[in-house]
C-alpha positions as a Markdown table, in Angstrom:
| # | Residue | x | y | z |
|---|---|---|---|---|
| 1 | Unk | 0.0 | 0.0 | 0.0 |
| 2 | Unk | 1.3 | 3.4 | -1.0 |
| 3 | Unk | 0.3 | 5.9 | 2.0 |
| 4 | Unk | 0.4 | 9.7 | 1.8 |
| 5 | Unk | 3.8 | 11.1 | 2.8 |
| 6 | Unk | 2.3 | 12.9 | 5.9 |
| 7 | Unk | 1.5 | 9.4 | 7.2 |
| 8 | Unk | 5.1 | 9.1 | 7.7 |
| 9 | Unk | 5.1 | 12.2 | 9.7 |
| 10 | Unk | 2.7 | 11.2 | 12.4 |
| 11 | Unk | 3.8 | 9.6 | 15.7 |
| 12 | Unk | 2.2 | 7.9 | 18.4 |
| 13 | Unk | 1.4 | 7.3 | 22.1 |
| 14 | Unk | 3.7 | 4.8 | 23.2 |
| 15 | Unk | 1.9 | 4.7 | 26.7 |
| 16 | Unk | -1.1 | 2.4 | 24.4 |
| 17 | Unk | 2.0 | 0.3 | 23.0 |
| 18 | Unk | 3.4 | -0.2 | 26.2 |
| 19 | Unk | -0.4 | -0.8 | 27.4 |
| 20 | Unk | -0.4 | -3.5 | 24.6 |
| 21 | Unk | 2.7 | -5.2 | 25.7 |
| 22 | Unk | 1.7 | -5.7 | 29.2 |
| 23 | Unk | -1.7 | -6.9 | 28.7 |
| 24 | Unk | 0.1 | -9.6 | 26.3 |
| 25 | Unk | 2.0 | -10.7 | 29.0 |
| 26 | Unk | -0.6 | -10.8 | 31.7 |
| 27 | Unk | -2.6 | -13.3 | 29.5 |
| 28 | Unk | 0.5 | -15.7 | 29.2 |
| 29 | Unk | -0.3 | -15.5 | 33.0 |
| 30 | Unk | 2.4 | -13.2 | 34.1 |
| 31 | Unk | 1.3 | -10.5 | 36.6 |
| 32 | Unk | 2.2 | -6.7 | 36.1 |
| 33 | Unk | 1.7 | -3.6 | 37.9 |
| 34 | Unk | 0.1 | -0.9 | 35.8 |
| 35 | Unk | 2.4 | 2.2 | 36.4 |
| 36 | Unk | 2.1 | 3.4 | 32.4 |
| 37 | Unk | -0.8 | 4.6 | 31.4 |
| 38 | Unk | -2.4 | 8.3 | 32.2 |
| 39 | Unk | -5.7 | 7.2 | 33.4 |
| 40 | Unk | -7.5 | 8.0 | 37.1 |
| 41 | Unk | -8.1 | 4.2 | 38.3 |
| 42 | Unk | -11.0 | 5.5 | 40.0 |
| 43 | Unk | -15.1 | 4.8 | 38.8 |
| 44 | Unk | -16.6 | 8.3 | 37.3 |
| 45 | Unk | -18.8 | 9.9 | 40.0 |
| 46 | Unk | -22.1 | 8.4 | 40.2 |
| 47 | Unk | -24.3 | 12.0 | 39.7 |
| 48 | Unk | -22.1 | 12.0 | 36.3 |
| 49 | Unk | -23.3 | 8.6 | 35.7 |
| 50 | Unk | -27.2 | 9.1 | 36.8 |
| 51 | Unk | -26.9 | 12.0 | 34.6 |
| 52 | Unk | -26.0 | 10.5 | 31.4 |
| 53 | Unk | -28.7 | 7.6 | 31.8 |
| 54 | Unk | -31.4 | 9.9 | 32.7 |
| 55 | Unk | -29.9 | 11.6 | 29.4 |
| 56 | Unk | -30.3 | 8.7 | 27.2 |
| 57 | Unk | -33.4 | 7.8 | 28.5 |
| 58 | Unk | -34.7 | 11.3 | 27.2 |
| 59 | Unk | -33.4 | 10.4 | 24.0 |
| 60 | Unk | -30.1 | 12.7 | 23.7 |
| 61 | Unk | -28.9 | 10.3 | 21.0 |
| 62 | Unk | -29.0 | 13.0 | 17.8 |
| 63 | Unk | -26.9 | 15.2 | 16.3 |
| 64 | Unk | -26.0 | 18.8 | 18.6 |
| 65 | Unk | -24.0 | 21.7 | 17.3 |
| 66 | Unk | -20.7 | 21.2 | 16.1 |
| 67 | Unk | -19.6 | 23.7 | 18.6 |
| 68 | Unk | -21.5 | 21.7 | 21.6 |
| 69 | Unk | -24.6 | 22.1 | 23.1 |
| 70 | Unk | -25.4 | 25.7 | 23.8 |
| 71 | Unk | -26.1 | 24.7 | 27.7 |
| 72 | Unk | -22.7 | 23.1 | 28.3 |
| 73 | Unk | -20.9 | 25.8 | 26.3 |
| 74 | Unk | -22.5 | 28.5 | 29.1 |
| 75 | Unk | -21.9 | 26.2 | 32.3 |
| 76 | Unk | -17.6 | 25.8 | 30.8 |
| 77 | Unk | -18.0 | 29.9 | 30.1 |
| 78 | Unk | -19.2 | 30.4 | 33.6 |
| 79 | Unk | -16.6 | 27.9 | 34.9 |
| 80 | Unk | -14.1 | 29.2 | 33.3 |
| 81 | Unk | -14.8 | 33.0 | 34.2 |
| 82 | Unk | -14.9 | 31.6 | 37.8 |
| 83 | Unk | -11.7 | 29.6 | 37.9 |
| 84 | Unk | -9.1 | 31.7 | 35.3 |
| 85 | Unk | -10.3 | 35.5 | 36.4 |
| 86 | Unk | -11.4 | 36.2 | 32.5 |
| 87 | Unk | -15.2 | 37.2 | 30.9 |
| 88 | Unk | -15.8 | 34.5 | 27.9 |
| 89 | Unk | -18.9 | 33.8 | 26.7 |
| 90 | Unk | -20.7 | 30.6 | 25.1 |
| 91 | Unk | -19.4 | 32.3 | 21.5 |
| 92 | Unk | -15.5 | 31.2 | 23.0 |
| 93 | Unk | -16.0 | 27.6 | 23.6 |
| 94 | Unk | -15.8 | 24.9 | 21.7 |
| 95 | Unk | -17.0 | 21.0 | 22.8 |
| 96 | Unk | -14.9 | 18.2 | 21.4 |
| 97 | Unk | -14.4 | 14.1 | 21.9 |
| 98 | Unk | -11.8 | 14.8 | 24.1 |
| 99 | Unk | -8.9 | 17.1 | 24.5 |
| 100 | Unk | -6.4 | 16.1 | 21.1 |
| 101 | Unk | -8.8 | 17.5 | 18.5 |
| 102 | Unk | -8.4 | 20.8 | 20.2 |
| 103 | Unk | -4.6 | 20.3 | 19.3 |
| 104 | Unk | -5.3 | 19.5 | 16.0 |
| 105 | Unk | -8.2 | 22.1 | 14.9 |
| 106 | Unk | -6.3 | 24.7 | 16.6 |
| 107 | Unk | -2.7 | 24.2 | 15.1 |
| 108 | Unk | -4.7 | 23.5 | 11.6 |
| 109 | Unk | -6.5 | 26.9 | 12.0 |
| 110 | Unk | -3.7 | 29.0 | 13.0 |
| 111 | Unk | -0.1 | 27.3 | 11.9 |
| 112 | Unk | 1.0 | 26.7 | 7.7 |
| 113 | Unk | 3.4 | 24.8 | 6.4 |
| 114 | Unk | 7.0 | 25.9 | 7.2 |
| 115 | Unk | 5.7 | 27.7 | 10.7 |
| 116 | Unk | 7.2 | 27.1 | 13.4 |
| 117 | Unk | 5.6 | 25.7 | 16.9 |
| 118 | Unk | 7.6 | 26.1 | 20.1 |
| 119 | Unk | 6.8 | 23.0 | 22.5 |
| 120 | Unk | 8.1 | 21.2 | 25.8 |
| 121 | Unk | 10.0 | 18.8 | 25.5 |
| 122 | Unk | 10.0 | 16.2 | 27.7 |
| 123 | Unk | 6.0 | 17.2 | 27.0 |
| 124 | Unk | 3.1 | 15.0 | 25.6 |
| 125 | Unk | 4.3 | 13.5 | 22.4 |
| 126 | Unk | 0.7 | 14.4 | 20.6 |
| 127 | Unk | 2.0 | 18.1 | 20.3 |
| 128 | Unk | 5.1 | 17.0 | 18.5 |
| 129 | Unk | 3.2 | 14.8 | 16.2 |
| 130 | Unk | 0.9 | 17.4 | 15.1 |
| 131 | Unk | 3.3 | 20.1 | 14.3 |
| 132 | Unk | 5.2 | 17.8 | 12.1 |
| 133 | Unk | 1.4 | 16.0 | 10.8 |
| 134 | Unk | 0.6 | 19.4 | 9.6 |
| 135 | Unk | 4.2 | 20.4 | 7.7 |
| 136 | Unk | 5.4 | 22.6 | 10.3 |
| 137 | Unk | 8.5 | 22.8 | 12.3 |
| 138 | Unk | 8.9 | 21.5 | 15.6 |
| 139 | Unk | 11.0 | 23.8 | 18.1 |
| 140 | Unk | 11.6 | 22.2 | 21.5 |
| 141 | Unk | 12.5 | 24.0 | 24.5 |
| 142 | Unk | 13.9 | 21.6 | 26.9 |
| 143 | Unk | 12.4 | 21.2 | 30.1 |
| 144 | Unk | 15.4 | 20.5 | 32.8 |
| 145 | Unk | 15.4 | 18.4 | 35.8 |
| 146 | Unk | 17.6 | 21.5 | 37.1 |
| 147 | Unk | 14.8 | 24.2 | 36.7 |
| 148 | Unk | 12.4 | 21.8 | 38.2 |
| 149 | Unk | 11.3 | 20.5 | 34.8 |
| 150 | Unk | 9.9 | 24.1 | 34.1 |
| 151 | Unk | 9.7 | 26.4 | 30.9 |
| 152 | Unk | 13.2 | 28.3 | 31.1 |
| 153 | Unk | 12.1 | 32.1 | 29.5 |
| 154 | Unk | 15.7 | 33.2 | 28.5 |
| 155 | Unk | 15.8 | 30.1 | 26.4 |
| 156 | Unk | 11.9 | 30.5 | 24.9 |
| 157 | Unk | 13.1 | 34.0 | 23.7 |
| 158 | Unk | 16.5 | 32.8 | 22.4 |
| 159 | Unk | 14.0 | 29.9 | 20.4 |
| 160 | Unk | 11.3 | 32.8 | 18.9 |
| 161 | Unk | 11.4 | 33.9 | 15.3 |
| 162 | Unk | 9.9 | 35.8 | 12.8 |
| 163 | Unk | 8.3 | 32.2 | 11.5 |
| 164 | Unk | 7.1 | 31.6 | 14.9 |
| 165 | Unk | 3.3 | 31.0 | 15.3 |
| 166 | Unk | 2.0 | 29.3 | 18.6 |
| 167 | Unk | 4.1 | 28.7 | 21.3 |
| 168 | Unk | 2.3 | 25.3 | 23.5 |
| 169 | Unk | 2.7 | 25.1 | 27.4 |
| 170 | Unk | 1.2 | 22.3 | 29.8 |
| 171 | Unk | 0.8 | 23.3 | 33.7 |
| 172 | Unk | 0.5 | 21.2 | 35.4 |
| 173 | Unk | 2.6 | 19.0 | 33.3 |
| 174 | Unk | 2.8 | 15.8 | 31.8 |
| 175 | Unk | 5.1 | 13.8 | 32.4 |
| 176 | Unk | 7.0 | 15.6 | 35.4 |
| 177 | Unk | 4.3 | 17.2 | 37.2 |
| 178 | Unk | 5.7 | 20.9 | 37.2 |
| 179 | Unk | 3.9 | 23.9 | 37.7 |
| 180 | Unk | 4.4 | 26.8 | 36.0 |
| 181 | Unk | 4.4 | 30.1 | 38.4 |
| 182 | Unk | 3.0 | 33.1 | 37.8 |
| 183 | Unk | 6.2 | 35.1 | 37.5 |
| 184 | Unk | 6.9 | 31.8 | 34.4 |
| 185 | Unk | 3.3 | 32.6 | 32.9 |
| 186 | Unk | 4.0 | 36.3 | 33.4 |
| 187 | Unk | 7.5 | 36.1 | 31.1 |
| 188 | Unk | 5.9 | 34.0 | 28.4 |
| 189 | Unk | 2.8 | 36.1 | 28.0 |
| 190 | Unk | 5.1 | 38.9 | 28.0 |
| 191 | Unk | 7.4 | 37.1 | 24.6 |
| 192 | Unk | 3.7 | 35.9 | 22.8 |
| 193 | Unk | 2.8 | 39.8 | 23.3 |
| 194 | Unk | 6.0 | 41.4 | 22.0 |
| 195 | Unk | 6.4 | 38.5 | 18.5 |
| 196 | Unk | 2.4 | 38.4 | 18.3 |
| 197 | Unk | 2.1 | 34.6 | 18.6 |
| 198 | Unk | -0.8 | 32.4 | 20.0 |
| 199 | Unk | -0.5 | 30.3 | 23.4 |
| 200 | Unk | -1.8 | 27.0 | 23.4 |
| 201 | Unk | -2.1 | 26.0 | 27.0 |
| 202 | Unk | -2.9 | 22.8 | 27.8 |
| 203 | Unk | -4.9 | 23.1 | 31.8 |
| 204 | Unk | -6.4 | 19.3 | 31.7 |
| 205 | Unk | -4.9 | 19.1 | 34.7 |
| 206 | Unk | -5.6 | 22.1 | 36.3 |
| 207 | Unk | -7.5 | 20.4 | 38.9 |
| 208 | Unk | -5.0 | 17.9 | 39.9 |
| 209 | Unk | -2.6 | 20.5 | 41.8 |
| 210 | Unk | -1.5 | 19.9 | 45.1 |
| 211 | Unk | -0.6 | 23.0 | 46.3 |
| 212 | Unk | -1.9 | 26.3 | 46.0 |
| 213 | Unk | -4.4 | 27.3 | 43.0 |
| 214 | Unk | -3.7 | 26.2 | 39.7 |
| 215 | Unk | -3.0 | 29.5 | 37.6 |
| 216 | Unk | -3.4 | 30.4 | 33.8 |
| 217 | Unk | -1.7 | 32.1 | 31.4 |
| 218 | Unk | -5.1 | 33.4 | 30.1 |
| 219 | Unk | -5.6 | 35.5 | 33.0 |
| 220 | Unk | -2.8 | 38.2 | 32.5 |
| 221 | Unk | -3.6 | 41.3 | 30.5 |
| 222 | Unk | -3.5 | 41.5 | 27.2 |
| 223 | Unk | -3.6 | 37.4 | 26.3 |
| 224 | Unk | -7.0 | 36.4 | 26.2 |
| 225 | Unk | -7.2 | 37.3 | 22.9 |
| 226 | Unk | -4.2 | 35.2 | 21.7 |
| 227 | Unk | -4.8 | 32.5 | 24.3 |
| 228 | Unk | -6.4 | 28.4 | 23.7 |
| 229 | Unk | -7.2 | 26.9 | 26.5 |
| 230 | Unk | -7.5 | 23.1 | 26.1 |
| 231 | Unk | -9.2 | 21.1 | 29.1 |
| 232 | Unk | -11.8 | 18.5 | 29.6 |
| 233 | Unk | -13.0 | 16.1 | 32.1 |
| 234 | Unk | -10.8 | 12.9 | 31.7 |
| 235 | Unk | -8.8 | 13.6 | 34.3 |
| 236 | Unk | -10.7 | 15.9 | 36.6 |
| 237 | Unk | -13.4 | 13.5 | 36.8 |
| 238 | Unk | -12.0 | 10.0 | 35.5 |
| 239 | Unk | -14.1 | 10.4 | 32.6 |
| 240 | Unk | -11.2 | 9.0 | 29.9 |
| 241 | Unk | -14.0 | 6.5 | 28.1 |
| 242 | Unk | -16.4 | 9.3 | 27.8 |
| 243 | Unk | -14.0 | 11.5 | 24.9 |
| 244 | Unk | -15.3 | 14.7 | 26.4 |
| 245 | Unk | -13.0 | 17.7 | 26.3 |
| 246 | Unk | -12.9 | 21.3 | 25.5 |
| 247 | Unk | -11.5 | 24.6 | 24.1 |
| 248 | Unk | -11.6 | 28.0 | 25.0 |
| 249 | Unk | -10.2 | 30.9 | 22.7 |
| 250 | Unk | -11.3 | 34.3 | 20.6 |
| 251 | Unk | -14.4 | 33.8 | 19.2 |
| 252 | Unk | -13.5 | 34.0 | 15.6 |
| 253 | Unk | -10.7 | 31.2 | 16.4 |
| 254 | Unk | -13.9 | 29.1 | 17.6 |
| 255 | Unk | -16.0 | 29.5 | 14.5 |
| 256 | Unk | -13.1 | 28.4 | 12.9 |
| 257 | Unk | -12.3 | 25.2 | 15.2 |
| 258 | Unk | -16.1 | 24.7 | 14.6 |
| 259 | Unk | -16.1 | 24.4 | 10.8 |
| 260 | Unk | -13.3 | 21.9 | 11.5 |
| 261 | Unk | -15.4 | 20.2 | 13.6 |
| 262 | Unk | -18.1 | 19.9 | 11.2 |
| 263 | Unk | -15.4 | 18.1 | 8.9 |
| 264 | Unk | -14.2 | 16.1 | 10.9 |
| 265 | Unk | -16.6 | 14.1 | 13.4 |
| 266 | Unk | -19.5 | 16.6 | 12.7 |
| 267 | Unk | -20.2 | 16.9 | 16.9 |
| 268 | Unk | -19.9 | 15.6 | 20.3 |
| 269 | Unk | -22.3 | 12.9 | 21.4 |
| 270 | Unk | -25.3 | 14.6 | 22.9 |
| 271 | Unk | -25.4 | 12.5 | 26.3 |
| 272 | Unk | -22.3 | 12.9 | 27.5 |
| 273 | Unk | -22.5 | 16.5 | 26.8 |
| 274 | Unk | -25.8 | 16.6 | 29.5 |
| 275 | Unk | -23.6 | 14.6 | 31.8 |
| 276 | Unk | -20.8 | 17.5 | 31.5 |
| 277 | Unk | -23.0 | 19.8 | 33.0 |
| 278 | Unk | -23.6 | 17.9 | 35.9 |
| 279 | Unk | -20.1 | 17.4 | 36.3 |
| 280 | Unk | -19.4 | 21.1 | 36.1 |
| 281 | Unk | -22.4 | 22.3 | 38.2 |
| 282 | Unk | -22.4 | 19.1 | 40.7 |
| 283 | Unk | -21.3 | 17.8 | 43.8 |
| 284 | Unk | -17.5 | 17.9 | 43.6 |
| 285 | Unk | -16.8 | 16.0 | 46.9 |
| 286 | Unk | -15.1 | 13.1 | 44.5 |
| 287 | Unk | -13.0 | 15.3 | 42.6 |
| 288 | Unk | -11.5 | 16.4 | 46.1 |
| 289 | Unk | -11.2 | 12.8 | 47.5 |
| 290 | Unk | -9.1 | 11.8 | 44.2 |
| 291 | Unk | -6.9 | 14.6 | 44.2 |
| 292 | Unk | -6.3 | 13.9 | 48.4 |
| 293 | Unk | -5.9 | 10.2 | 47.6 |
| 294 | Unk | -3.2 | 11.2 | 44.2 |
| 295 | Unk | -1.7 | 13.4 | 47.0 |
| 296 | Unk | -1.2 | 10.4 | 49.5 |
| 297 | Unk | 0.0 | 8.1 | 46.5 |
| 298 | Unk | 2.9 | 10.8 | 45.0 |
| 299 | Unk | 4.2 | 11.1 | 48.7 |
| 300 | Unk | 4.4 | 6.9 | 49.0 |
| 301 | Unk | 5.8 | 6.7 | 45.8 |
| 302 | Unk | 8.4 | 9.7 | 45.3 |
| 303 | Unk | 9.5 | 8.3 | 48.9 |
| 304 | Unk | 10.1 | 4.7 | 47.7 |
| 305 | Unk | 11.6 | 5.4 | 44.5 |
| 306 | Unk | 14.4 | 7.5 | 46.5 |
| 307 | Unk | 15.1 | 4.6 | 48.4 |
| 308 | Unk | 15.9 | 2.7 | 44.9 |
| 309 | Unk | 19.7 | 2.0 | 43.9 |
| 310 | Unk | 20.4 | 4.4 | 41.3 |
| 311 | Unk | 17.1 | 5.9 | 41.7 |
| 312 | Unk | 16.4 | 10.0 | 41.9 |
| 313 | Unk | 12.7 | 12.0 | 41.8 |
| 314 | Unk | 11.5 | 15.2 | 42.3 |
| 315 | Unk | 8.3 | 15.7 | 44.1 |
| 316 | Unk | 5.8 | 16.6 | 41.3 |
| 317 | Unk | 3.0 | 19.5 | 42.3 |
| 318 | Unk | 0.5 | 18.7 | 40.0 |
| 319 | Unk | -0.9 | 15.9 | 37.8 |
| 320 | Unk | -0.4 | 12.5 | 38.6 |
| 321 | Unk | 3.1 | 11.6 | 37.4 |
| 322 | Unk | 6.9 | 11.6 | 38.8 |
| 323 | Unk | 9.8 | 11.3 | 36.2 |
| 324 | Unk | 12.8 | 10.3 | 38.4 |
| 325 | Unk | 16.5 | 10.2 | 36.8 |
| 326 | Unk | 17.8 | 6.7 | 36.4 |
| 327 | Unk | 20.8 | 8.1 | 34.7 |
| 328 | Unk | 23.4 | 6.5 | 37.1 |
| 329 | Unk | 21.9 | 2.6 | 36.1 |
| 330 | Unk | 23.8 | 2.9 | 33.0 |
| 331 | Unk | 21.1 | 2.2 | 31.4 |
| 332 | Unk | 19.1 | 3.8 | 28.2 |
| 333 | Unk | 15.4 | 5.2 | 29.3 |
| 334 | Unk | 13.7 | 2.3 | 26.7 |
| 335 | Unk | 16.2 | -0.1 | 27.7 |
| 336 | Unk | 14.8 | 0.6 | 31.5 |
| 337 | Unk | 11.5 | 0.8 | 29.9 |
| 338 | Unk | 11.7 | -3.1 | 28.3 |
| 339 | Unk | 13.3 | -5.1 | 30.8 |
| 340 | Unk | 11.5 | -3.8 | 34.0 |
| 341 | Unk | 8.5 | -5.3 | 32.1 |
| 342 | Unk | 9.9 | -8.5 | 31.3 |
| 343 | Unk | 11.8 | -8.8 | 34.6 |
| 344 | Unk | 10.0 | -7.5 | 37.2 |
| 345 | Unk | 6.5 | -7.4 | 36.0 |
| 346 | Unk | 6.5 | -3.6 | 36.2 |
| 347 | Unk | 5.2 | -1.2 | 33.2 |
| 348 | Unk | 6.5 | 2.3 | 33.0 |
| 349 | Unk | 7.2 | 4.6 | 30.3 |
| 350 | Unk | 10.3 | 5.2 | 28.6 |
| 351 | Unk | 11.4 | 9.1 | 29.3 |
| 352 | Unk | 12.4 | 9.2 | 25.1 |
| 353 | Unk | 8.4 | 8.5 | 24.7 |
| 354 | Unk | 7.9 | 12.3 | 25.6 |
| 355 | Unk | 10.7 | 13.6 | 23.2 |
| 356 | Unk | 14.3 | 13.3 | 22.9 |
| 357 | Unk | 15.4 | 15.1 | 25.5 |
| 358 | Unk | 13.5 | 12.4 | 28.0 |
| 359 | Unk | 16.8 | 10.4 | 27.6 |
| 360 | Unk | 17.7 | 9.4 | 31.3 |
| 361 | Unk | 14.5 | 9.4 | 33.1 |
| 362 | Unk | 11.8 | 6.9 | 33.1 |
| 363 | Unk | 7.6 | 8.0 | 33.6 |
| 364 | Unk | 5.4 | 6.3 | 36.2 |
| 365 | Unk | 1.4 | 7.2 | 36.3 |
| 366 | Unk | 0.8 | 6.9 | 40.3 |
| 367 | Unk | -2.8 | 6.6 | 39.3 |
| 368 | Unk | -2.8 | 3.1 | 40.9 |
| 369 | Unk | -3.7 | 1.8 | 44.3 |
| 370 | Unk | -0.8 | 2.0 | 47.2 |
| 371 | Unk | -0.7 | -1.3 | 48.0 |
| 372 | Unk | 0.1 | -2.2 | 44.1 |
| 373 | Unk | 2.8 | 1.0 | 44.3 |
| 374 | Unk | 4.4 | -0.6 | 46.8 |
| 375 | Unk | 4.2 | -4.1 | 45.2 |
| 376 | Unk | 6.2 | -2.7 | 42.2 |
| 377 | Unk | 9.2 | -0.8 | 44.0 |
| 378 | Unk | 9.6 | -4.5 | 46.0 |
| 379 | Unk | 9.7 | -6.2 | 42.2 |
| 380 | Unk | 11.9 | -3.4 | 40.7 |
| 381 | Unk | 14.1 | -3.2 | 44.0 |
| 382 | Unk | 14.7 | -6.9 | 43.5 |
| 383 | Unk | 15.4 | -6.1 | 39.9 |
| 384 | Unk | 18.2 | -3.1 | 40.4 |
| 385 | Unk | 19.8 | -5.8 | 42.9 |
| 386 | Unk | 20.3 | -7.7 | 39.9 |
| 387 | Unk | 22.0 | -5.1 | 38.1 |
């Protein structure tokens, strides 16, 4: 089969490759420990679920808007305006099967061929693989252990050109779980001001922070109007099954991410929309037991990994992720990555999976119970004995 060129341009998600592996393994009767993939092990909040059912039962199974239903566009505008300080309307939002096709529409809308997108790197690997997807140039700006895995400013103006078009940051981050600070935001608003660029910032996990309020780029003067925000419930309210996500940005951007929309998957399913009003306007007791319980689980493991041979972390303070060096194993980050699988039962993520300059740290989602945390640092204790 001949494929288009651009097929050769688009990566992957290695965390569903490494997801594949270890369920392979599991059904030759091996047992793993699932410390890979980004997903809240925790049911979605019943009122969500109640929601959606009553939903269906009133027969929200047709077509909506491409931009989302006109009552869950209000209840993000009034969230929003709540959490991030700004006045948006409905007119600003824009309702999509999960986060990603925000990425996409958005870097379609705004970036042509031969533009230039600056982007973390260690970072998601989905940014990457749109910017080069779409014919544009990927610019990393390294995120170093030493800065506490956050943006370094100096180096985002040194990386600005006059090709330069959308600038992507992610606070709290995936993998390391840095948060920016508002002196960070305050610099980079300060650079997309001064060379006109757009901000794409990635808030899905604004509501997994452990410390203080999560803060947003979008909130300083004179950046709303060249500001995306991308969140969405899959983390917030373990709702990763339900493809429910979200955009906010100048209203003529939206019609645009709309018409994309259209083309694409023509809307968002009508149910689960209903049920993201209830999780926007409802009881958020769970949301605060998860976050407490993520809190308890980062402290266990970022503790037991320390105690590791060969083993450093940093305490994230946000998201649910730590990204410890294991740069004194003498091992590569994928080599770590394969043969604490196929040793020790453990699956983890290879830091090189979240861009080249992951080389020498490993990712592990501590979105699993304690009692399996602790069951993998005894198997991969056992395995660095071995070493």
């Amino acid at each position: 089969m001949k494929l288009a060129n651009r097929m050769s341009r688009l990566g992957t998600e290695t965390a569903f490759v490494v997801l594949a592996k270890a369920k392979e393994l599991e059904a030759q009767g091996h047992e793993i420990i699932h410390l890979e993939i980004g997903e809240p092990d925790f049911d979605t909040p019943q009122n969500i679920i109640d929601e959606a059912t009553k939903a269906l039962t009133n027969h929200w199974t047709h077509y909506g808007p491409a931009a989302g239903l006109p009552p869950l566009r209000e209840a993000i505008a009034r969230e929003i305006g709540r959490t991030r300080g700004i006045k948006v309307g409905p007119e600003n939002v824009v309702v999509t099967p999960g986060g990603k096709p925000i990425m996409f529409f958005v870097m379609l809308a705004l970036v042509n061929e031969g533009d230039e997108v600056i982007y973390p790197n260690p970072g998601f690997p989905i940014y990457e693989s749109v910017i080069n997807f779409i014919g544009a140039k990927p610019v990393a700006i390294r995120m170093r252990e030493e800065n506490n895995f956050r943006l370094d400013v100096d180096e985002l103006i040194s990386l600005v050109t006059p090709k330069t078009r959308l600038v992507i940051i992610n606070s709290p981050q995936n993998p390391t779980g840095s948060v920016l600070r508002k002196a960070d935001l305050e610099a980079i608003a300060e650079v997309a001001i001064k060379n006109d660029v757009f901000v794409l910032s990635d808030e899905i996990y604004s509501r997994i922070i452990y410390d203080g309020r999560h803060q947003s780029i979008s909130s300083i003067d004179g950046m709303p109007e060249r500001t995306v925000i991308l969140d969405g419930y899959s983390k917030t309210y373990a709702m990763t099954g339900w493809r429910l996500g979200y955009g906010v940005m100048p209203a003529d951007l939206a019609g645009q991410v709309a018409k994309l929309q259209t083309n694409c998957n023509s809307c968002t399913a009508s149910f689960t929309q209903v049920a993201g009003i209830e999780a926007l306007t409802g009881d958020q007791s769970e949301v605060g037991r998860m976050v407490a319980e993520f809190r308890r689980r980062r402290d266990f493991i970022v503790a037991g990994l320390n105690e590791l041979k060969g083993i450093s972390c940093q305490k994230p303070e946000g998201a649910f992720y730590v990204f410890p060096s294991i740069k004194q194993l003498g091992l590569s980050s994928s080599q770590f990555e394969s043969r604490v699988l196929s040793e020790a039962g453990v699956a983890v993520l290879s830091g090189t999976s979240f861009g080249a300059f992951g080389e020498g740290y490993v990712r592990f989602s501590y979105a699993n119970s304690v009692e399996n945390i602790e069951k993998a640092l005894g198997k991969m204790a056992k395995f660095l004995r071995g070493l």
